[in-house]
C-alpha positions as CSV (number, residue, x, y, z in Angstrom):
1,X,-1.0,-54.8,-50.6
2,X,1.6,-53.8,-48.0
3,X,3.3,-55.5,-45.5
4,X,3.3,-53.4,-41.9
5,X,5.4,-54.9,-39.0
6,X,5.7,-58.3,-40.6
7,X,2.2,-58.0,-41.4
8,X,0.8,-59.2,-44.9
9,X,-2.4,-56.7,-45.6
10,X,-3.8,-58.9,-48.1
11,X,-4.9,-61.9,-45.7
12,X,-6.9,-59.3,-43.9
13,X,-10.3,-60.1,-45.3
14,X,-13.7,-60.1,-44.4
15,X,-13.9,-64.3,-44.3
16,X,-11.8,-64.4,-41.6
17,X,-14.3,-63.0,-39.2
18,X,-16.7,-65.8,-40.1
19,X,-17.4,-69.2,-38.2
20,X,-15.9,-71.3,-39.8
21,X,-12.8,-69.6,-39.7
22,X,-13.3,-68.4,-36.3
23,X,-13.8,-72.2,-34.6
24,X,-12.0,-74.5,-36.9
25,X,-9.0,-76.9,-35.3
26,X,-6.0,-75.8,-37.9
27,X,-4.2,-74.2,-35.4
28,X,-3.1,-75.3,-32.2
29,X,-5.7,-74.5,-29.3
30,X,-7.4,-72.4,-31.7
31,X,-11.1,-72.7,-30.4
32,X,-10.0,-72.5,-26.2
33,X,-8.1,-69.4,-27.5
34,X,-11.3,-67.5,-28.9
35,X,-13.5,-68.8,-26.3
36,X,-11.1,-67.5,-23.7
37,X,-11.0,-64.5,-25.3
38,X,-14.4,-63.8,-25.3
39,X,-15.0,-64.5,-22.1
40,X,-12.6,-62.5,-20.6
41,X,-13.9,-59.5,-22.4
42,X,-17.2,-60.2,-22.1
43,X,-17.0,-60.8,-18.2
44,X,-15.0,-58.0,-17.5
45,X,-17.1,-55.7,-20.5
46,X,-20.7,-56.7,-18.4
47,X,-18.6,-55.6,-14.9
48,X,-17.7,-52.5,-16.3
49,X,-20.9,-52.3,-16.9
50,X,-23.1,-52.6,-14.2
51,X,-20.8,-51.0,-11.8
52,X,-20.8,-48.0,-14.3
53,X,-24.9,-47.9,-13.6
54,X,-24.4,-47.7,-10.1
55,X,-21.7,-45.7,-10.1
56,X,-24.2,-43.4,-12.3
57,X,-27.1,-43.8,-10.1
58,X,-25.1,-42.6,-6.9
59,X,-23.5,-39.7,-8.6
60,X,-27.0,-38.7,-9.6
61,X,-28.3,-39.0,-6.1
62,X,-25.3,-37.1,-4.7
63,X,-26.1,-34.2,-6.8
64,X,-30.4,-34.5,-6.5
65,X,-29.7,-34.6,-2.5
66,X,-27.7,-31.6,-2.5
67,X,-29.8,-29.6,-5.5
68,X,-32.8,-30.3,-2.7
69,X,-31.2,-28.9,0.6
70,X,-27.8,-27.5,0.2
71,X,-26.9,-28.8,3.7
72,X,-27.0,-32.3,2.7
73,X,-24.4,-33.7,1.4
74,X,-23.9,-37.6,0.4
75,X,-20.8,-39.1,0.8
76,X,-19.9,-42.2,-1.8
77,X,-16.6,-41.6,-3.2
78,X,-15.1,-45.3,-2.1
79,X,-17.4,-46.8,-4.6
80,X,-17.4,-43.9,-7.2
81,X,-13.3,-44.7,-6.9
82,X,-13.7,-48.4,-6.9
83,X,-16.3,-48.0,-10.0
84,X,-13.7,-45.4,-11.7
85,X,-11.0,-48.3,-11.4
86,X,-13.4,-50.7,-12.3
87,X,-13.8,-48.8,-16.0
88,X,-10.4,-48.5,-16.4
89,X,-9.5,-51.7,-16.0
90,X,-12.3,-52.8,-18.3
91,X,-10.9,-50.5,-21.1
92,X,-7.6,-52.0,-20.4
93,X,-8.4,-55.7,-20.4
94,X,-10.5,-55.2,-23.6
95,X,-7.5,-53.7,-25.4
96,X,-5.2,-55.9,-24.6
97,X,-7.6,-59.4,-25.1
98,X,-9.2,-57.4,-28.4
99,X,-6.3,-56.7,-29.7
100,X,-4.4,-60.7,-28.9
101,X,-8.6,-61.6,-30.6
102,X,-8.1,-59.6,-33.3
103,X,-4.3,-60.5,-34.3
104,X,-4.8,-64.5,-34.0
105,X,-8.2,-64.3,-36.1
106,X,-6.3,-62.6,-38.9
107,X,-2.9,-63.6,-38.8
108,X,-3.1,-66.7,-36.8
109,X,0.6,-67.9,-38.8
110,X,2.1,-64.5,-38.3
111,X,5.9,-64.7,-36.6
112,X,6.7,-62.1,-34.5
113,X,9.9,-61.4,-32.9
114,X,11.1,-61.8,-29.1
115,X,10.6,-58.4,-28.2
116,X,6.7,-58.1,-29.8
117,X,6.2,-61.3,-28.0
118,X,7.3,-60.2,-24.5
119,X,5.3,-57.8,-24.7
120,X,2.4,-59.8,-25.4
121,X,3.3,-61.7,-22.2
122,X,3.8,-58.1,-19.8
123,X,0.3,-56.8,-21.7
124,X,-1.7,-60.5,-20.7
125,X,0.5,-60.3,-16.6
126,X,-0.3,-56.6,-16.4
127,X,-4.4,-56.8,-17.4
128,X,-5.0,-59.7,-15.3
129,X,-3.0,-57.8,-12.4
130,X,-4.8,-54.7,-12.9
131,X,-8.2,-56.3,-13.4
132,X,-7.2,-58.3,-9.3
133,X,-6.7,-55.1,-8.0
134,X,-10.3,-53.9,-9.8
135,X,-11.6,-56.7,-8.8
136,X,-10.2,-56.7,-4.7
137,X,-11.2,-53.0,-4.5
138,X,-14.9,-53.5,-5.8
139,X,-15.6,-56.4,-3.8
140,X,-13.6,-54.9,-0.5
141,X,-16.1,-51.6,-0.8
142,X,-19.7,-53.4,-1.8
143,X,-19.3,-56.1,0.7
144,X,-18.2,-53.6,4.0
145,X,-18.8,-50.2,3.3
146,X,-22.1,-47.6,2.5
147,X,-22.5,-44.3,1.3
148,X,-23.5,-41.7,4.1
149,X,-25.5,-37.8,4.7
150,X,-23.8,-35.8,6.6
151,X,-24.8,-32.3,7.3
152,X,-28.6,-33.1,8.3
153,X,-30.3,-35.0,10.8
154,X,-31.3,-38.7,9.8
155,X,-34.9,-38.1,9.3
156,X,-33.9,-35.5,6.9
157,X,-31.6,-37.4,5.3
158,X,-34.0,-40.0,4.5
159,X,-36.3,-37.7,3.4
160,X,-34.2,-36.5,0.7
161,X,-33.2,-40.1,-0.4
162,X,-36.9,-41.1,-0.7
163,X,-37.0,-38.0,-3.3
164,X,-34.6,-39.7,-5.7
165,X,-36.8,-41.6,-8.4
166,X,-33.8,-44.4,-8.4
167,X,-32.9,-44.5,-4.6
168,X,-34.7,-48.2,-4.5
169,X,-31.7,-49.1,-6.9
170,X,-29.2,-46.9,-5.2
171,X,-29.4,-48.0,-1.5
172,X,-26.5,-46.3,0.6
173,X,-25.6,-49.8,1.9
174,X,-23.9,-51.1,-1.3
175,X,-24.7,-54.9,-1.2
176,X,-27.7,-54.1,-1.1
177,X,-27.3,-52.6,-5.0
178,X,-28.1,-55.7,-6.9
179,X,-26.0,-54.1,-10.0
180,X,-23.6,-53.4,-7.7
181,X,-23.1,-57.3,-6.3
182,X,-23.7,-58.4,-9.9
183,X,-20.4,-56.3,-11.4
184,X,-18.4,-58.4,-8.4
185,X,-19.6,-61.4,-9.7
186,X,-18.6,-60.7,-13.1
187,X,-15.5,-59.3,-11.6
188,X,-14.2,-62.4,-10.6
189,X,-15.7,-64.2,-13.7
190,X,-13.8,-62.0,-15.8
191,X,-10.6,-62.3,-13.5
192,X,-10.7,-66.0,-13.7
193,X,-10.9,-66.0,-18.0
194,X,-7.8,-63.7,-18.2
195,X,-5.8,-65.5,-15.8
196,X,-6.7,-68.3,-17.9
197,X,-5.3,-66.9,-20.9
């Protein structure tokens, strides 16, 4: 088998994925590792999320208001940005922790040099930075601010919401989106477990 950046291909092998491997004491820290890990990922994974499925549901309301009376318009690109963001950051922190998972579960002896270890150091700083600002941005917008219909009077505003199937889910004051307080939640959950790494 080859060797790829110090990397012995023949210890890569289906075993190591199992439990006993996975949560055994042989290496230093070894289990808080894995569990931190996980928990970053999954945290920030289940914030992704949920703020994806409101994001969703108030693009699809945008675009049902205005396919119903072309005056209307709904305005709810704070949290469409903050939700955008949100997925990014998701994406990045799962690389970064999936990758750190992946690497210590099948090389756990492996020795890398100075500069591929800075880097692990900048990649761990720079997800747990850009999942704060994910995490600041989502709870600033959910907590203050609500979408809004301009371009109609209020009785026909409401009128149109009341036509979206979803708008129960999708209430233009965003705290009031249970998916959307449940992805700050998870937010912060999944801010704490990186930090923690």
């Amino acid at each position: 088998m080859p060797v790829i950046w110090g990397l012995d291909l023949k210890e890569f092998t289906w075993d190591k994925f199992g439990n006993k491997n996975m949560w055994n004491n042989v290496y230093h820290l070894r289990r808080t590792k894995f569990i931190i890990y996980q928990l970053a990922m999954i945290f920030c994974v289940v914030s992704e999320s949920l703020g994806t499925a409101a994001l969703d549901d108030y693009v699809h309301q945008q675009r049902k208001i205005a396919s119903l009376d072309s005056a209307a318009h709904e305005h709810n690109d704070d949290y469409i940005g903050a939700g955008s963001y949100n997925i990014f950051s998701g994406i990045f922190v799962a690389t970064v922790f999936g990758g750190a998972f992946f690497f210590d579960l099948i090389w756990p002896e492996r020795h890398e040099d100075r500069g591929v270890r800075i880097a692990w150091k900048i990649s761990a700083v720079a997800a747990a930075a850009v999942w704060l600002a994910a995490s600041i941005a989502m709870t600033i917008i959910t907590t203050s601010r609500a979408a809004y219909v301009t371009g109609v009077s209020p009785e026909r505003a409401q009128e149109l919401l009341q036509q979206y199937s979803k708008y129960n889910e999708s209430p233009l004051i965003y705290r009031h989106n249970p998916r959307a307080v449940a992805a700050i939640v998870f937010s912060w959950l999944g801010f704490v477990s990186t930090v923690a790494r």
